[in-house]
N, CA, C and O atoms as CSV, one atom per row, in Angstrom:
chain,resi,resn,atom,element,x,y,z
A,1,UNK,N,N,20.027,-24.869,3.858
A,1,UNK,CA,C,18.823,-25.482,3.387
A,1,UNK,C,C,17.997,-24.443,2.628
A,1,UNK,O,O,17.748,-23.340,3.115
A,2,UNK,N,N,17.479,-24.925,1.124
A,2,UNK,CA,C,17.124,-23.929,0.546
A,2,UNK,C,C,14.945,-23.646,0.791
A,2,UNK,O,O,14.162,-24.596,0.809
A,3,UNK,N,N,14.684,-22.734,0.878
A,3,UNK,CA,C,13.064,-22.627,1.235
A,3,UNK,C,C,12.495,-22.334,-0.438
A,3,UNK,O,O,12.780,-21.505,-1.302
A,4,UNK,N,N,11.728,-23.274,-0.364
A,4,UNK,CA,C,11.459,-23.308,-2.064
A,4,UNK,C,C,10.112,-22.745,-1.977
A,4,UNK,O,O,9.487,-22.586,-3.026
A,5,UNK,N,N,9.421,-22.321,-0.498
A,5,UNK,CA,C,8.041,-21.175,-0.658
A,5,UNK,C,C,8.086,-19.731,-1.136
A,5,UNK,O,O,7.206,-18.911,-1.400
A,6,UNK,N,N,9.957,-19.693,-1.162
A,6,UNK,CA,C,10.206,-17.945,-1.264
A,6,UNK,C,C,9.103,-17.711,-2.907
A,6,UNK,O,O,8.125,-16.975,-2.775
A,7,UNK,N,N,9.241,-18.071,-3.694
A,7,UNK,CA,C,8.681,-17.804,-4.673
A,7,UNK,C,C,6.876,-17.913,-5.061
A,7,UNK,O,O,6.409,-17.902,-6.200
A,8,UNK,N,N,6.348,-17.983,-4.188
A,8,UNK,CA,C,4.918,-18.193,-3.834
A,8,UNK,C,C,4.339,-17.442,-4.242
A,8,UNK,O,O,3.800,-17.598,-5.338
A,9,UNK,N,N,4.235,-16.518,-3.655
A,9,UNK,CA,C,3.351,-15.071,-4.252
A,9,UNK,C,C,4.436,-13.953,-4.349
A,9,UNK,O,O,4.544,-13.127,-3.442
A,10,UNK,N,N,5.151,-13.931,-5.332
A,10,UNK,CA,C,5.815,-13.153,-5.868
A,10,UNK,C,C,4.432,-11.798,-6.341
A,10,UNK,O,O,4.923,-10.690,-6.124
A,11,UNK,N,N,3.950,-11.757,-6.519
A,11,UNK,CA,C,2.610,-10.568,-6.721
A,11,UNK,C,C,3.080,-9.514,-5.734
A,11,UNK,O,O,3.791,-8.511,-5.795
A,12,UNK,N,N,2.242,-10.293,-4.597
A,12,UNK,CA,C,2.470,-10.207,-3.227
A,12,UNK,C,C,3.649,-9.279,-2.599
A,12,UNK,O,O,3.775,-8.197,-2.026
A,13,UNK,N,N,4.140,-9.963,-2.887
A,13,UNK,CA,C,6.215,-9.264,-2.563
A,13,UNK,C,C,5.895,-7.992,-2.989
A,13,UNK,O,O,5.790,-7.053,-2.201
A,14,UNK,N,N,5.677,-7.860,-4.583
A,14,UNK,CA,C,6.117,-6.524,-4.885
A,14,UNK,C,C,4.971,-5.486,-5.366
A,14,UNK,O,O,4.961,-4.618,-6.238
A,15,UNK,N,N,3.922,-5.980,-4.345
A,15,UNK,CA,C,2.967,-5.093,-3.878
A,15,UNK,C,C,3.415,-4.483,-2.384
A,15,UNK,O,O,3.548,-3.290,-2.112
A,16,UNK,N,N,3.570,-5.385,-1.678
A,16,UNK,CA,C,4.171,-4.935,-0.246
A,16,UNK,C,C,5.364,-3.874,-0.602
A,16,UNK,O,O,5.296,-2.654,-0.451
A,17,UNK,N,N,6.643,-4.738,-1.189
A,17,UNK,CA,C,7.464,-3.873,-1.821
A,17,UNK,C,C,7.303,-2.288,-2.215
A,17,UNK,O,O,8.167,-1.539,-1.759
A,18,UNK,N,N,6.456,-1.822,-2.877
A,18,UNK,CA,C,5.794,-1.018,-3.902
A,18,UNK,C,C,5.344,0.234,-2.545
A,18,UNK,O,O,5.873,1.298,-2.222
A,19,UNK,N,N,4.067,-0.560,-1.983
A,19,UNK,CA,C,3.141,0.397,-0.841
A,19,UNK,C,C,4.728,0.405,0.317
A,19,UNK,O,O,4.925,1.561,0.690
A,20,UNK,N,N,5.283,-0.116,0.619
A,20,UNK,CA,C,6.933,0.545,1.880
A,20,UNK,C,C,7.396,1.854,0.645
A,20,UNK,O,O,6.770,2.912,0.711
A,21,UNK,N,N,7.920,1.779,0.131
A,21,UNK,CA,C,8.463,2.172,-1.201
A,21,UNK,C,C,7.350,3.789,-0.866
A,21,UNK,O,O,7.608,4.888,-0.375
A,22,UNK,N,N,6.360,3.291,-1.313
A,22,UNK,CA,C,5.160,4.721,-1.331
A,22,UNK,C,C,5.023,5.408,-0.306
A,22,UNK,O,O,5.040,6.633,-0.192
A,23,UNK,N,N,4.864,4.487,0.580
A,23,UNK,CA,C,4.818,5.550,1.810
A,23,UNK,C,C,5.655,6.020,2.367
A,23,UNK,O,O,5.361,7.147,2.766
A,24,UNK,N,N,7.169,5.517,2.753
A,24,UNK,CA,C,8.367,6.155,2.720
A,24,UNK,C,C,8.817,7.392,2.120
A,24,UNK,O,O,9.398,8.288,2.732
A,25,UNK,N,N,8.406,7.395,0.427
A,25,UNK,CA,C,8.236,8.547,0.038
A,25,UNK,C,C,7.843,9.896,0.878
A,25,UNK,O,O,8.438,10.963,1.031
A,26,UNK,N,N,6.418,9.329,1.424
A,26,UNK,CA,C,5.226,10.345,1.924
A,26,UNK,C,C,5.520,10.814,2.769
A,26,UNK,O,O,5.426,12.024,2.972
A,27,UNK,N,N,6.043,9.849,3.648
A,27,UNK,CA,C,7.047,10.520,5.423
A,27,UNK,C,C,8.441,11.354,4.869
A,27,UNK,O,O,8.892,12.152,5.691
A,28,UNK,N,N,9.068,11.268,3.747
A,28,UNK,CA,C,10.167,11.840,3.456
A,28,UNK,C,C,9.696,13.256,3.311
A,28,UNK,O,O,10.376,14.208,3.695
A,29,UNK,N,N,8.467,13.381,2.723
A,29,UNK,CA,C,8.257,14.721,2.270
A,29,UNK,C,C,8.220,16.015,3.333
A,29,UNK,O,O,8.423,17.228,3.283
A,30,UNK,N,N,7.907,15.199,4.139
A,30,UNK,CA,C,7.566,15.522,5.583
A,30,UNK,C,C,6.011,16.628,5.538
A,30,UNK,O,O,5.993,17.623,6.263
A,31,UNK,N,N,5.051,16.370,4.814
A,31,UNK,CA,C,3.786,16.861,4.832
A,31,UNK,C,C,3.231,16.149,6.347
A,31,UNK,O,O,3.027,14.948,6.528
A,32,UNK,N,N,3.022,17.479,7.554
A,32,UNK,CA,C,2.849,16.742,8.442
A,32,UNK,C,C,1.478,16.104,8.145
A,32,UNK,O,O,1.279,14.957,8.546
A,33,UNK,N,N,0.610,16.703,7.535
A,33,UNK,CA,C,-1.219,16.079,7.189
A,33,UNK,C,C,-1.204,14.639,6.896
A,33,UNK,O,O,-1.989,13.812,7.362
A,34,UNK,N,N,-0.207,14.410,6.056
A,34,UNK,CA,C,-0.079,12.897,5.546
A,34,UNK,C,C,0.766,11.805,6.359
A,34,UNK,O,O,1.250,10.687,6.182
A,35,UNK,N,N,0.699,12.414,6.976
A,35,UNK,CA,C,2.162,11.248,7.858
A,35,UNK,C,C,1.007,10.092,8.288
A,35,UNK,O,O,1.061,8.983,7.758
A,36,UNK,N,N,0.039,10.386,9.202
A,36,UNK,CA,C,-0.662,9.566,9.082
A,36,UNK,C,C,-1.306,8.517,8.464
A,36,UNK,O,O,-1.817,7.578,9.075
A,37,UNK,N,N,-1.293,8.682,6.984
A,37,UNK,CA,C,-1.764,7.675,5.892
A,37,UNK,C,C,-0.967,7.122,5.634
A,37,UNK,O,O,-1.312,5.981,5.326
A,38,UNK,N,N,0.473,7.356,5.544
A,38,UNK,CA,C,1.815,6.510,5.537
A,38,UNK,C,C,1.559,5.596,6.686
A,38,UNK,O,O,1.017,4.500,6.539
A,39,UNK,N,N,1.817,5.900,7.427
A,39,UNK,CA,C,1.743,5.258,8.807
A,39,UNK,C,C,0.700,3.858,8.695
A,39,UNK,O,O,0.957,2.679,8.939
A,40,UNK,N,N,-0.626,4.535,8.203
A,40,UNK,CA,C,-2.151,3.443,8.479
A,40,UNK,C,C,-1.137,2.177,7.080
A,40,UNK,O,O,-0.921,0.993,7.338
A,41,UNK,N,N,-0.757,2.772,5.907
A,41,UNK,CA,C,0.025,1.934,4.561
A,41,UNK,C,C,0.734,1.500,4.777
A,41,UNK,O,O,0.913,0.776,3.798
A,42,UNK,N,N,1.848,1.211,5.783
A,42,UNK,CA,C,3.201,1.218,6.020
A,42,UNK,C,C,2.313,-0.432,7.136
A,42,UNK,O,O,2.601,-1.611,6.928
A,43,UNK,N,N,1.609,-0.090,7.872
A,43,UNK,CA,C,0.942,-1.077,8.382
A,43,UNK,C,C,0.434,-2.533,7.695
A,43,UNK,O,O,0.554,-3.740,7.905
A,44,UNK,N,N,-0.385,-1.375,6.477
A,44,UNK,CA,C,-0.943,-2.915,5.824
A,44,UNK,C,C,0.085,-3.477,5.170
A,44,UNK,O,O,-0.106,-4.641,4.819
A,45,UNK,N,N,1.440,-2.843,4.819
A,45,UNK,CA,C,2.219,-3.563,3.958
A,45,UNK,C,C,3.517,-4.440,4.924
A,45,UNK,O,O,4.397,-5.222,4.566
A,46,UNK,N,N,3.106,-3.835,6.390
A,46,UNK,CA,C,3.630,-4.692,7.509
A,46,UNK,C,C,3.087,-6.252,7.547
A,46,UNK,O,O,3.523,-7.397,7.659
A,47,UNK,N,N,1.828,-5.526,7.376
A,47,UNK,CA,C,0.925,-7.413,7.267
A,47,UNK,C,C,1.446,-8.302,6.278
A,47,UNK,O,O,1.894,-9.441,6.408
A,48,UNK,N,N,1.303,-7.560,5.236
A,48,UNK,CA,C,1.563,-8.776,3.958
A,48,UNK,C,C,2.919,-9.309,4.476
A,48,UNK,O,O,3.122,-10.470,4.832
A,49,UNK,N,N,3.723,-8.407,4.469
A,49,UNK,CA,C,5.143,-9.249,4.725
A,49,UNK,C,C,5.099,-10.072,5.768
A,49,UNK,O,O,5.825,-11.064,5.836
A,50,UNK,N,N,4.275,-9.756,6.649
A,50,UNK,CA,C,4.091,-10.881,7.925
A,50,UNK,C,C,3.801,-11.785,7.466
A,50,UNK,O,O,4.568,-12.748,7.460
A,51,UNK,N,N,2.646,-11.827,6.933
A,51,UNK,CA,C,2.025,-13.129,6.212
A,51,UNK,C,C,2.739,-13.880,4.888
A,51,UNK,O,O,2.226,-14.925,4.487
A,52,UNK,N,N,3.904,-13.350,4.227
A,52,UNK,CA,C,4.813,-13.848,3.710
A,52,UNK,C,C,5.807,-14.337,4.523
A,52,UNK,O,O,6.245,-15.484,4.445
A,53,UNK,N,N,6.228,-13.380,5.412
A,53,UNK,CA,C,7.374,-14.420,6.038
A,53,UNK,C,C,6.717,-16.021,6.855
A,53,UNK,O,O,7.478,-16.951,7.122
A,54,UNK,N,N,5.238,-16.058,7.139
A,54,UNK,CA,C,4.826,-16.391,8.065
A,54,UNK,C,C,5.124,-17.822,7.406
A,54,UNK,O,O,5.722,-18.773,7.908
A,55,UNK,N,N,4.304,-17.659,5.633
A,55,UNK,CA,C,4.403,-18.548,4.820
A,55,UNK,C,C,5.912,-19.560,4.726
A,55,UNK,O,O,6.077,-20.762,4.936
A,56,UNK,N,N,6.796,-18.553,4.349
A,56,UNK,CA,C,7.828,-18.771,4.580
A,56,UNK,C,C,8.652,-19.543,5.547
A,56,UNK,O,O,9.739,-20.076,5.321
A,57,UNK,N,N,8.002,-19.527,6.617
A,57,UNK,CA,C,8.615,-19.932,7.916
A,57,UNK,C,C,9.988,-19.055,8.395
A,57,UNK,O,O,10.743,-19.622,9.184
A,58,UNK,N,N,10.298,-17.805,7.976
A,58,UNK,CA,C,11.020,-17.177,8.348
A,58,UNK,C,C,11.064,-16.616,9.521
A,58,UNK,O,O,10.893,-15.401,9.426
A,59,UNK,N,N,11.292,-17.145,11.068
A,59,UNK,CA,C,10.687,-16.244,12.194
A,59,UNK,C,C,11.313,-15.059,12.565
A,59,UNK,O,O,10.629,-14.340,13.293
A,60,UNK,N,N,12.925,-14.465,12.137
A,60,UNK,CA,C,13.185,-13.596,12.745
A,60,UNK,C,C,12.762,-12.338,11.739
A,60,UNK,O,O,12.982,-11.171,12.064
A,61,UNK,N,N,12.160,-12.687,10.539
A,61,UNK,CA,C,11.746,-11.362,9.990
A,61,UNK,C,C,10.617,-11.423,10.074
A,61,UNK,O,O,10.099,-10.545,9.384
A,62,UNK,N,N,9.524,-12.362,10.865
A,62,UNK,CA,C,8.090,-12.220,11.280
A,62,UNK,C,C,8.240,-11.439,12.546
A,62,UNK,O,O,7.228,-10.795,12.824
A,63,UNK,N,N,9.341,-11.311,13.480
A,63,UNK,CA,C,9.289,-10.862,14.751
A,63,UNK,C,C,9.570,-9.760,14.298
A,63,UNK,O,O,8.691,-8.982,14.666
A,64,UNK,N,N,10.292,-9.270,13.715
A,64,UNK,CA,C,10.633,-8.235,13.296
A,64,UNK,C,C,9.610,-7.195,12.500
A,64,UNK,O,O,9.452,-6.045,12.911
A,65,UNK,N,N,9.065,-7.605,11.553
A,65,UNK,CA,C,7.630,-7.225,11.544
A,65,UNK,C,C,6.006,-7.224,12.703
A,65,UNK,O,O,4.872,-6.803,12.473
A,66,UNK,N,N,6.399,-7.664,13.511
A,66,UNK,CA,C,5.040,-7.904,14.234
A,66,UNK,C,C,5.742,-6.667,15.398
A,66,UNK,O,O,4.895,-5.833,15.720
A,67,UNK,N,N,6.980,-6.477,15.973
A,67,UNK,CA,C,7.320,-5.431,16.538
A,67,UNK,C,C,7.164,-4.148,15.677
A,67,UNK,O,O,6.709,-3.149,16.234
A,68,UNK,N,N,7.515,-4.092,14.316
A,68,UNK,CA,C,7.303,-2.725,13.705
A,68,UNK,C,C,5.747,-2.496,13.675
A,68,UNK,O,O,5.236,-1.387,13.825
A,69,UNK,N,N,5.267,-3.297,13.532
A,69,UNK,CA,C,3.605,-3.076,13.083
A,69,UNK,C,C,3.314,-2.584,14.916
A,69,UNK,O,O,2.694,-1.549,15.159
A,70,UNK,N,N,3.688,-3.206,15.703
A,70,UNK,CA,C,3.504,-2.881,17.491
A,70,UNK,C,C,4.030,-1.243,17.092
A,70,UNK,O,O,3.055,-0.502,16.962
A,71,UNK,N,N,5.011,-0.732,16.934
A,71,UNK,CA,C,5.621,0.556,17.088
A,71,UNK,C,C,4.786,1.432,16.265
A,71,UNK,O,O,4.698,2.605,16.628
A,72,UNK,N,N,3.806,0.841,14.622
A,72,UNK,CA,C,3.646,1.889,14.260
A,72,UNK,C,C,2.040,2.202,14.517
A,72,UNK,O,O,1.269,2.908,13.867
A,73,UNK,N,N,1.865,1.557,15.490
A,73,UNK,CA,C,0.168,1.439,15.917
A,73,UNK,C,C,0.838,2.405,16.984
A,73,UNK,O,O,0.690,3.455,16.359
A,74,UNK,N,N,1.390,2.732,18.006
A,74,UNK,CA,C,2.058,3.644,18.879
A,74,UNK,C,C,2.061,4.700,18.618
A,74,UNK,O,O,1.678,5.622,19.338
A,75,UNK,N,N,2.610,4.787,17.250
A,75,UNK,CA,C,3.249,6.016,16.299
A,75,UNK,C,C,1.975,6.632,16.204
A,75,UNK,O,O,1.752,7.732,16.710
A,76,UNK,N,N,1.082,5.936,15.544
A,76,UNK,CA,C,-0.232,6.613,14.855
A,76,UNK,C,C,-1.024,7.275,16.185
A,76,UNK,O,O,-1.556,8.372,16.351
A,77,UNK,N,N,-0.863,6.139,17.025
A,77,UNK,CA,C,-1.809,7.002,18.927
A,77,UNK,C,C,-1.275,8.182,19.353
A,77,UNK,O,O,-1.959,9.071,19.862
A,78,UNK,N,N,0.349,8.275,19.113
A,78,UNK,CA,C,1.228,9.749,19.805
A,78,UNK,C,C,0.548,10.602,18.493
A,78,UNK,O,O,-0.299,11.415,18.861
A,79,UNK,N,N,0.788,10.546,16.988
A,79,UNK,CA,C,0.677,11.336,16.612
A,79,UNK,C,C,-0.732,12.587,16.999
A,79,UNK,O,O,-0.714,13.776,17.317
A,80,UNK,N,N,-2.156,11.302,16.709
A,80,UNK,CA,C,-3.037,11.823,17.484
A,80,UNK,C,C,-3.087,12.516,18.588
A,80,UNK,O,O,-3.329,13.716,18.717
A,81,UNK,N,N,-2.845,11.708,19.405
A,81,UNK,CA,C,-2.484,12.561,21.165
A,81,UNK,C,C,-1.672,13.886,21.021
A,81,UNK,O,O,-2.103,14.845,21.662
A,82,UNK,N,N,-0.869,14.012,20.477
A,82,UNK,CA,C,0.028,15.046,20.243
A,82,UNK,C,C,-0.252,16.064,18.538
A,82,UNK,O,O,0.643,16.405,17.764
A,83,UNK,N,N,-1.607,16.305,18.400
A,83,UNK,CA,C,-1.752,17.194,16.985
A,83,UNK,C,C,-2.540,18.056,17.422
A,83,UNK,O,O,-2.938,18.959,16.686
């Protein structure tokens, strides 16, 4: 069955797209100062895709996002706790 919302906010997509993309970069570099701002970006671009898949009705890549966004709110508390 084909989902004819995939094409909705195509903007959207490849803004989310774009900011994973960027901040991935930023953690690659491994600048420990910045890991954090990846982390807070990597979040908001967790949302959008949430809220695209949500649109979508896609649930196993909404769960899948709502656990990464859980892990990287974790991520960001250890880093703190541990700098």
């Amino acid at each position: 069955m084909r989902n004819n919302n995939k094409l909705k906010f195509p903007k959207l997509r490849w803004c989310a797209a774009s900011v994973s993309i960027t901040c991935s970069i930023i953690q690659a570099t491994a600048i420990i100062k910045l890991q954090w701002i990846a982390w807070i970006f990597l979040m908001l671009s967790v949302l959008m895709w949430s809220y695209i898949s949500y649109i979508d009705k896609d649930r196993a890549r909404l769960t899948q996002q709502i656990i990464f966004l859980s892990l990287s709110i974790i991520a960001i508390y250890n880093w703190f706790q541990h700098r």
